[in-house]
C-alpha positions as CSV (number, residue, x, y, z in Angstrom):
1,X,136.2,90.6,123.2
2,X,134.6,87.4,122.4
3,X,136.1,83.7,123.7
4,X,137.6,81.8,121.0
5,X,137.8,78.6,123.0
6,X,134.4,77.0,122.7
7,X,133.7,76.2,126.5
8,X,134.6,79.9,127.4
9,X,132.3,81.0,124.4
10,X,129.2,78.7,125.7
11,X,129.6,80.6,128.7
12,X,130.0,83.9,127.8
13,X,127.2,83.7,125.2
14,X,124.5,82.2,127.4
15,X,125.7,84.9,129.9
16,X,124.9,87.4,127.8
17,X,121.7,85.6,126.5
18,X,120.4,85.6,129.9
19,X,121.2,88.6,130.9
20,X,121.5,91.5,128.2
21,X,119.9,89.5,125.0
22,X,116.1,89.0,124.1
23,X,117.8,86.3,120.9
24,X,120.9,85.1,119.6
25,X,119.8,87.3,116.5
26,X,120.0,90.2,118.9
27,X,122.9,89.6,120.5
28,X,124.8,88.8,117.2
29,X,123.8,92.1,115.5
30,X,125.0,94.0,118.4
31,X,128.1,92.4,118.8
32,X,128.4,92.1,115.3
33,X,129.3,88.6,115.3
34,X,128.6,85.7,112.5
35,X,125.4,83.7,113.5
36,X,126.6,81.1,111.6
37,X,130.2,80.7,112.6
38,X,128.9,80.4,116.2
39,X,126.4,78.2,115.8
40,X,128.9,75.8,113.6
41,X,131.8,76.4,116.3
42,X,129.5,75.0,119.5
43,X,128.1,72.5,117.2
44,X,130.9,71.5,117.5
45,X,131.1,70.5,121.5
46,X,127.4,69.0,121.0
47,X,125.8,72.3,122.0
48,X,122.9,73.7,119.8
49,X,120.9,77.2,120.8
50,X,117.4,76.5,121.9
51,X,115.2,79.7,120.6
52,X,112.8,79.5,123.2
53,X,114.8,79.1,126.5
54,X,117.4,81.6,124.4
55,X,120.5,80.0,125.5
56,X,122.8,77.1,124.1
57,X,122.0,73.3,125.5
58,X,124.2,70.0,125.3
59,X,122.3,68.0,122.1
């Protein structure tokens, strides 16, 4: 199950980025989450993904 709060989402998705995920495109598909809704939702709390250290950093 998937965080809705955004802090607890930052960290579980950045876990997961690090540790199980090649790219957020990756992990989304698998987890069948909405790229978009993510992205928008840690937007959000000033938090944007950065493709080539694949993880979500403060803006």
């Amino acid at each position: 199950m998937v965080p809705n709060d955004p802090v607890m989402l930052l960290s579980f998705l950045n876990l997961k980025l690090r540790d199980h995920y090649s790219s957020l495109e990756d992990l989304c598909e698998d987890l069948d989450l909405d790229k978009e809704e993510i992205t928008k939702k840690l937007a959000a709390i000033d938090y944007r993904y950065d493709r080539d250290g694949n993880r979500f950093v403060a803006v």
